[in-house]
Structure formats: C-alpha cells, structure tokens
N, C-alpha and C positions, 0 to 999 in steps of 0.2 A: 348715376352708376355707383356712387359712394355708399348712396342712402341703400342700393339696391343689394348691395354688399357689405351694410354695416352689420350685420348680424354675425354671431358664429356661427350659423346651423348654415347661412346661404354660404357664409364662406367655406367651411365644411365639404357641402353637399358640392359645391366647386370644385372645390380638392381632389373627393375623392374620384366626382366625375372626370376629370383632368387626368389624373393618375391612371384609371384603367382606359378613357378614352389612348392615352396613349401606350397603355398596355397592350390592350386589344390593337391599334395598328401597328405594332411590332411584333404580335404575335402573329396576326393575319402575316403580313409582308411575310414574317418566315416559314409561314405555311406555305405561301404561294411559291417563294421561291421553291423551297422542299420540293412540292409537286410538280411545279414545271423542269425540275431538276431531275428527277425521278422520272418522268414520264419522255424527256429528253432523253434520257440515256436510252430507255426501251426503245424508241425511235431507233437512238445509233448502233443498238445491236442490233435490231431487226436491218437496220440498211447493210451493216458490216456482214451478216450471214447470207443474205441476198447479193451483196459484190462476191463472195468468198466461193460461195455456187457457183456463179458465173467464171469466174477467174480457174477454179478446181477445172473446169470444164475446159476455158482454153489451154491449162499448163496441160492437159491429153490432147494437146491440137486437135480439138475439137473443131472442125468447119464454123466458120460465123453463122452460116444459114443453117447449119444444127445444132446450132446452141439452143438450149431450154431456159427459157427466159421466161420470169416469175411474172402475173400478173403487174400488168403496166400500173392499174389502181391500184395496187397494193405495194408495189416498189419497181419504178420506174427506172429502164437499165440505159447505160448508154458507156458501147466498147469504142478507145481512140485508139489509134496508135501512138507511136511515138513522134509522129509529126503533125499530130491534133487533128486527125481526121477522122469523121464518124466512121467506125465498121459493123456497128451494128446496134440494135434499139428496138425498145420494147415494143411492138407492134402496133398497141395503141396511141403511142404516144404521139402529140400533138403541137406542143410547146412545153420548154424548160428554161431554167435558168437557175444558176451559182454551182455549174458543174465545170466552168470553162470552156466549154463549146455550146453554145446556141442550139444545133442540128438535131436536127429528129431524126432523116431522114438518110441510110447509109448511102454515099456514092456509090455510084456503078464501076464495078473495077474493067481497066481497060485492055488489063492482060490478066490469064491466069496467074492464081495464086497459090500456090504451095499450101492446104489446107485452107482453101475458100470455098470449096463445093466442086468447082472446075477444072481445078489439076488434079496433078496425080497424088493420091493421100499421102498422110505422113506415115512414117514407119510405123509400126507397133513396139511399143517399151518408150517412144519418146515423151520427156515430160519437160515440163519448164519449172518456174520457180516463182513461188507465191511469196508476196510481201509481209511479213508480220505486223507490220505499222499499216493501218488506215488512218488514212487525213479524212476530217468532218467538214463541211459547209451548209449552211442554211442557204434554201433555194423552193422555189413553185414549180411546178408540175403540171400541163393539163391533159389530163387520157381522156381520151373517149367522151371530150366535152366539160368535163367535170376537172376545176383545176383546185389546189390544196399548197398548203406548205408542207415541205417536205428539211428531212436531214438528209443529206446524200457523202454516202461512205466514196471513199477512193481509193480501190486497190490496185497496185500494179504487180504484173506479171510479166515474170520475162521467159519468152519464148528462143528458139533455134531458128526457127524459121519463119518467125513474123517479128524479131524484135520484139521490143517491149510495149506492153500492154497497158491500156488502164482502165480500170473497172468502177463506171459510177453508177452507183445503186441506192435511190432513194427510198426513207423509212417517213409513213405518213404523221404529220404533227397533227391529228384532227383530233385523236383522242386526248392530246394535251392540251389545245385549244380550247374542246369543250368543258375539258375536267375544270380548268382553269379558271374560264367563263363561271360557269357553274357554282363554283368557291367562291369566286370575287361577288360574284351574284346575291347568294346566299350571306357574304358577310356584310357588303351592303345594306341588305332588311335585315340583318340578325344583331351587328354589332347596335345603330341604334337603336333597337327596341328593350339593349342590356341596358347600353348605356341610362333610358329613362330608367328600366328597372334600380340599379346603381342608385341615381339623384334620387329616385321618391323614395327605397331604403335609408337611403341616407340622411333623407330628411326627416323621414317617422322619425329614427333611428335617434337623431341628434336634441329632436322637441321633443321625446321621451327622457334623453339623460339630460339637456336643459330644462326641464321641468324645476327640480328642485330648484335653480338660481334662478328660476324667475320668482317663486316662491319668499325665498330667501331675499331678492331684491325689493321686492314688493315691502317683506316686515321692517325692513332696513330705513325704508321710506317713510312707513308707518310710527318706526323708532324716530328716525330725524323731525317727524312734522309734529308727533307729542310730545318730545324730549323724556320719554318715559325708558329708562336706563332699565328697568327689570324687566322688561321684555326679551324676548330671545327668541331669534330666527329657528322655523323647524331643521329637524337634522333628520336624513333620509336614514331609513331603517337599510343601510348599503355600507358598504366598505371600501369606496373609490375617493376620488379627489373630491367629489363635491361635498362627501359625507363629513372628509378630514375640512375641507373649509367653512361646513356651518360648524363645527365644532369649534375649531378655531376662530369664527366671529363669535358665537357664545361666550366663548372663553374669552375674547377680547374686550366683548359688552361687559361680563362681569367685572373685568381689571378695571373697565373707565368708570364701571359704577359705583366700586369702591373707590378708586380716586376720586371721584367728584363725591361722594359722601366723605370720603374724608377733609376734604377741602372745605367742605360747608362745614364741619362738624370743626376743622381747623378756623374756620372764619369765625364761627361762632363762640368759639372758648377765647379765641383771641379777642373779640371784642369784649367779652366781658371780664377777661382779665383785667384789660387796659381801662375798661370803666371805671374799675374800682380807684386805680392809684390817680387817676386822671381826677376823678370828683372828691378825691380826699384832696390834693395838692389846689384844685379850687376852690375847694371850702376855707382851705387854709390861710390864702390870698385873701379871699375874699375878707376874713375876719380880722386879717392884717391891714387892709384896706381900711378897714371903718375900725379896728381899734387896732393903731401900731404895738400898744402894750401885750397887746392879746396873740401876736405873730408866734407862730412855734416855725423858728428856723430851721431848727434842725430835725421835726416830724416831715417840713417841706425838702429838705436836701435829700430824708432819706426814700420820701417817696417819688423824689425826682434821680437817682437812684436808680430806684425798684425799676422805674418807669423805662429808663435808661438800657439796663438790663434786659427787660422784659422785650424792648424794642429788637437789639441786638439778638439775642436768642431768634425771637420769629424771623430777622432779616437772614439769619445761618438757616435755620429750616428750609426757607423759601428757597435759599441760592441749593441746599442738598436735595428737595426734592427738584429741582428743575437741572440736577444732573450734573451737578460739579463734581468734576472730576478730583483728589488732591495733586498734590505735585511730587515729583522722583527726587526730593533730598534726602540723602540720610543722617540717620537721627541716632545717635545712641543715647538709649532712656536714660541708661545710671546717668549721665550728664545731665540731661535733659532734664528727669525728676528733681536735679541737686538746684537748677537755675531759677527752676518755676519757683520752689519750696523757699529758696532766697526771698523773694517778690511778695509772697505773701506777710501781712503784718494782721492781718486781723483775726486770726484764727482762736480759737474758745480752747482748745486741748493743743499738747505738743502731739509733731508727730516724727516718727521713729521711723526709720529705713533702713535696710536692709537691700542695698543694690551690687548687681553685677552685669557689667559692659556688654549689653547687647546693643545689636545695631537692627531697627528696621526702613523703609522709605515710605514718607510719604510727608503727610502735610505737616511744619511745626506748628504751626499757627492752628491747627482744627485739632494736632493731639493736646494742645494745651489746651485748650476749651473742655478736651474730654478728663484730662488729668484733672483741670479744676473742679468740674460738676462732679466729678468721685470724692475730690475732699471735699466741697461742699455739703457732703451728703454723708459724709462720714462727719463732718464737723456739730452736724444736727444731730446726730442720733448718738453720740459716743460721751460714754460716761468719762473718762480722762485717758483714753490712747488712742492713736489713728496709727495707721502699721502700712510702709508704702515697699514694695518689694518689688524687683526687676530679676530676671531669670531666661535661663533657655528651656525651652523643652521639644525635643527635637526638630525638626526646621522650621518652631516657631519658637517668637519671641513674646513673654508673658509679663503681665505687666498687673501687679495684686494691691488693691489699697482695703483694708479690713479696719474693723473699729471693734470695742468693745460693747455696741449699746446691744440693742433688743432684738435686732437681727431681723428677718424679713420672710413670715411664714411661708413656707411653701405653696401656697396656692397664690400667693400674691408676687412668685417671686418672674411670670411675665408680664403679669400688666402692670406694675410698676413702671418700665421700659414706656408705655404707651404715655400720650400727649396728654397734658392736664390733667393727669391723672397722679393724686396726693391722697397715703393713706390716711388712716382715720387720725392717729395721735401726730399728724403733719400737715393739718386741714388749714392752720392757721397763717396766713401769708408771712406774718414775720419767722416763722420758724419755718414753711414750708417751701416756699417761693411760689412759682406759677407752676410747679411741674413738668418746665420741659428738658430739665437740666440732664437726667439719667435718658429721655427716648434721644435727643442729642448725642448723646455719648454713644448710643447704640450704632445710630443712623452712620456719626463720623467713623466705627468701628466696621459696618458692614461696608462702606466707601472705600475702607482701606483692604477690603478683603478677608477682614477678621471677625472675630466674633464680639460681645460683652456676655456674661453672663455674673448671677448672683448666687453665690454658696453661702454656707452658714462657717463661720470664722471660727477658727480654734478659742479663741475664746468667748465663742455664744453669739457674737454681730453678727454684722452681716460681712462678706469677703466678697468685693466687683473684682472679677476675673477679666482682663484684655490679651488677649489674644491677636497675634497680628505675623502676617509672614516675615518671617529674615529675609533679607538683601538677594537670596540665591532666591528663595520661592517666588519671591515679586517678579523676578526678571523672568525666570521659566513662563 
C-alpha cells in the first residue's frame, strides 16, 4: 500500500478523488433530502385540501351518506367522531393504517341520527367550525387492491349536532417514492462514472505538471553520477513552482560550482604557497646538516615565520568560509587602534593617528587581524607615513588606514581583495607575502556586516575604508 501510494500524482489523484467523492455524497444526500422534502409537502397539501373538502362539507351538516368523497386512490378519507368511531370512508377503501383507527368500514347506526341520511335534516344556516391546524402522520392505504404510502392530514370539526369531528385524508407518496428512487438511481451510475472521470483527469493532469521534476530529477542523478558541477537541470518555459525550483537548483548548482572551484583553486594556491617556504627551510637544514658553518639561522627562523603565518591565515579562512560566526563584544576602535599600535615593534615607517571613540560589536580577535593586514599593507607600499583614523559617519562606524606610496589603480582596486592574488611591484614574497592578508580583511569585514573597500588617499596611496555597524544597527 506504501509503494502503491508513494508517488505524488497517486497521492494526488487520491485526494482529489476523496474530496469530491465526498463532495458528491453530501451534495446527493442534500439533493435527496430536498426532494423528498419538497415532494412531502405536495403530498401534505394535497391530503390537507382533500380533509378541508371533506370537513367544509360536514361543518354544512352535510349527511355522512352525502358526503362527496374524493377518490379513495387518490386520497383515501376516513370520518370519526369524537369517541373513535368510523362514520364514514372512502368507498373503495380496503385497509389503512397511521390514521388512529384501523376501520374501513362505517358502523350501522342503531338509532337515527340528526343529519345521518335518516332523521330529520338539519336546519338551514347551520354551520360548524373548521380547525386551522391539521396534524400530519405517515400511514399505507390499500383501495381497490392497490396499496401505497400515504401522508394523512387530520382535521377536526366541530359540529352542533354530531359533536366533534375528525377528518383523515390521505395524499399519495408515490410520486415521491419514485422521484426519489429515480435520483438515487441515477446517482448511483452517475456519481462513479465522475468519480473515475475525476482520478483519470487528475492523473493526466498531475504526469503532465510532474513532468518537469522527473526531468529535473533524472539531470540531478546524471549531475551526482559525473560529478560534472556545470550542468544544469532544464527549466520549464512556465511560471509555477516547478519553474521557480529548477531555477533555484540552477542557481544552487552554480553557488556549489563556484564553491568547489574555489576550494580547489584555494587548495591549489595553498599548496604552492606552503611549498615554497617549506623547501627553502629544508634546504636550509639540510645544508646545516652537512655543513654547521654554512646554517643560515636566521633565513630559517624567518621562513619558519613566513610558514607560521601563512598556516594561521589559511586556518582563519577555512574557520570564515565554514561560517563562523564573530562574537557580540564591543569594541571601541580609538582604544582598540591605541592597543594593537602599542604591540607592534617592527614596523619600517611611523604611524600617525587621528582617532575618535566610536564603539562597534563584534569579534576583537578577527578585527585585529584585520587592523593588522591594513598596516601591513600600508607598511609595504608607504614611502615614510601610515595615517590610521576612527570616525562616525552616520549609524556607521569608519575605520581609515592610508599611506603615502603609489596607491592602487583603479582596475585593480577589486581583485586585490581576491585570494593569492599579489600585484606586479608585490610579486616578491618578502615584500609581498602570500596574499591573503587584504581578501581576509574583506571576508572578517563582510562577517561583521560591514564593508572594506580601497580609495586613493589624499596624498596619492592608497586609503582601506572599514566600515562596520554602530552598537544600535547590530542589534536592530
């Protein structure tokens, strides 16, 4: 049953059949009641006009044996009195029942009766008095052979000279029977022949809009068993959900393509960065090995160092592209710039600041890193000044380190930001490093919410711009 129902089209074509199956019998059921409610009442008027003849007639003290009584097939009469005894009946009639009295047949009266046929008539002008209320009962009938269901009205009249009256007059149920029959009949072969109509609609219906995702599932399969990332599932020339989700795998294939190219293209700069300083510092060994005289100390210290570094940088990459978050302390920079610039002692040019106390949140530890690979990068390229300035500029807090050197042409000034990537007059590792120090700075800046970017410096350098939210924007 699982397997029978694992799809969405079966499950679907379920549904909908479920849905109007019980549509359809709640719409039937209130059809039928409708009709047999409807064709009911016809019954009860035609019995109530058939009592109401009858009764008009006795309130004229009409004699029982000249009463005009309506066909017995057609509404079957029967007059009591008021001590339940028949006085008179449809002529055909043969059996009944749900009227209160059983009798067909009127008793023989044993003395005259004051308007029976046998005494002396009633006056003229006298009348009796017709009920406005008729009471209903369901009851059978058989005239003339032929028996039926019937509604049988009940009027009473009160008379002067016979007491009170009552007037049972039945209205035939055959046309509601059959109407009924009929309907039910009829919905019986009609409902399921919709019903399949329904499930095989629904099922074209469903393997025409699942179409595309089997499509779609198929390239997907095709993408996981070649590992071939520039592929891309087709997208229906539509504008529904299925259209919006090959787009959105497309769109998703492209993100993991460029991640995983960039990863490779990250693994592969990484290794060959790390070869370099790795076979200089074993050469170096090595030649200290077999000639102690010949040991360059301090070419090994500085490329174990380099090496040291270069490690550290890729292990911060690795931890920001796998989605670390920083942390909610705040920081105020003019501090912050005053503590780091303590710490350093190796720097080639002084540098000069110009701070005022802004505060924003987030990581010390990741904006130091970034603070540092600005001066480092100012300390390379600046002929004698580095320029470190803190500032607000409307609900952001700005953060400028500028230099004097050669500045950073304008078409160079984003892929600089990118991985391993060292201009031309910075190619050389001791002047240049690995190149990850400014796309670090970018990544720690976009983590934080903020920006990096690189202007040209009022005096000709180049000016790194940080950008980062104040304390109110963070928390908003």
């Amino acid at each position: 049953m699982r397997r029978l129902f694992g799809s969405v089209r079966a499950r679907a074509t379920l549904g909908a059949s479920l849905v109007v199956a019980l549509a359809l019998v709640a719409a039937g059921a209130a059809v039928l009641f409708s009709l047999r409610a409807n064709l009911t009442g016809q019954a009860d008027g035609r019995a109530n006009a058939a009592a109401r003849e009858v009764a008009s007639q006795l309130a004229a003290n009409r004699p029982y044996a000249d009463l005009d009584l309506p066909d017995g097939d057609e509404a079957p009469v029967q007059v009591v009195d008021e001590n339940g005894t028949l006085v008179a009946a449809s002529e055909d009639l043969e059996r009944i029942s749900g009227t209160g009295t059983d009798a067909v047949k009127p008793r023989p009266a044993t003395r005259p009766t004051q308007g029976d046929g046998d005494g002396e008539k009633p006056e003229p002008g006298e009348t009796g008095e017709i009920d406005d209320e008729a009471e209903y009962t369901d009851g059978s009938a058989t005239v003339d052979g032929e028996s039926g269901d019937y509604r049988f009205a009940a009027v009473e009249v009160s008379t002067q000279d016979r007491g009170d009256l009552t007037v049972h007059a039945g209205g035939s149920l055959a046309d509601e029977q059959s109407a009924v029959s009929t309907a039910l009949t009829s919905m019986l072969i009609g409902f399921p022949l919709l019903l399949g109509v329904v499930a095989g609609v629904t099922w074209l219906v469903t393997r025409r809009a699942l179409r595309p995702v089997a499509a779609i599932t198929a390239e997907m399969s095709a993408i996981t068993a070649s590992e071939d990332l520039a592929r891309r599932v087709p997208e229906p020339d539509t504008h529904d959900e299925i259209a919006r989700l090959a787009r959105t795998t497309n769109e998703t294939l492209t993100a993991l393509e460029t991640s995983v190219e960039r990863q490779r293209r990250f693994v592969a700069d990484a290794s060959h960065e790390l070869r370099s300083p790795i076979a200089s510092l074993r050469t170096q060994l090595e030649v200290g090995a077999a000639h102690p005289e010949l040991l360059d100390v301090d070419g090994a210290v500085e490329d174990t160092v380099r090496l040291q570094e270069l490690a550290a940088d890729l292990l911060l990459l690795a931890r920001l592209d796998a989605g670390e978050k920083p942390g909610g302390a705040r920081v105020d920079l003019a501090a912050f710039v005053r503590e780091e610039l303590s710490q350093r002692t190796r720097d080639r040019v002084d540098v000069h600041t110009d701070l005022r106390s802004v505060e924003v949140v987030g990581s010390r530890g990741q904006l130091a890193r970034v603070l540092g690979n600005l001066l480092n990068n100012a300390q390379r390229h600046a002929r004698s000044r580095v320029t470190v300035t803190t500032r607000t500029d409307g609900m952001w807090a700005v953060l400028e380190v500028s230099d004097d050197g050669s500045g950073v042409p304008p078409d160079e000034r984003e892929r600089i930001f990118e991985r391993f990537v060292r201009l031309d007059d910075a190619r050389t590792r001791d002047e240049g490093g690995a190149g990850l120090g400014l796309a670090i700075a970018r990544d720690v800046a976009a983590r934080h919410g903020g920006t990096l970017v690189v202007k040209e410096a009022p005096s000709g350098g180049a000016l790194f711009e940080l950008r980062l939210p104040g304390p109110q924007s963070s928390a908003e």
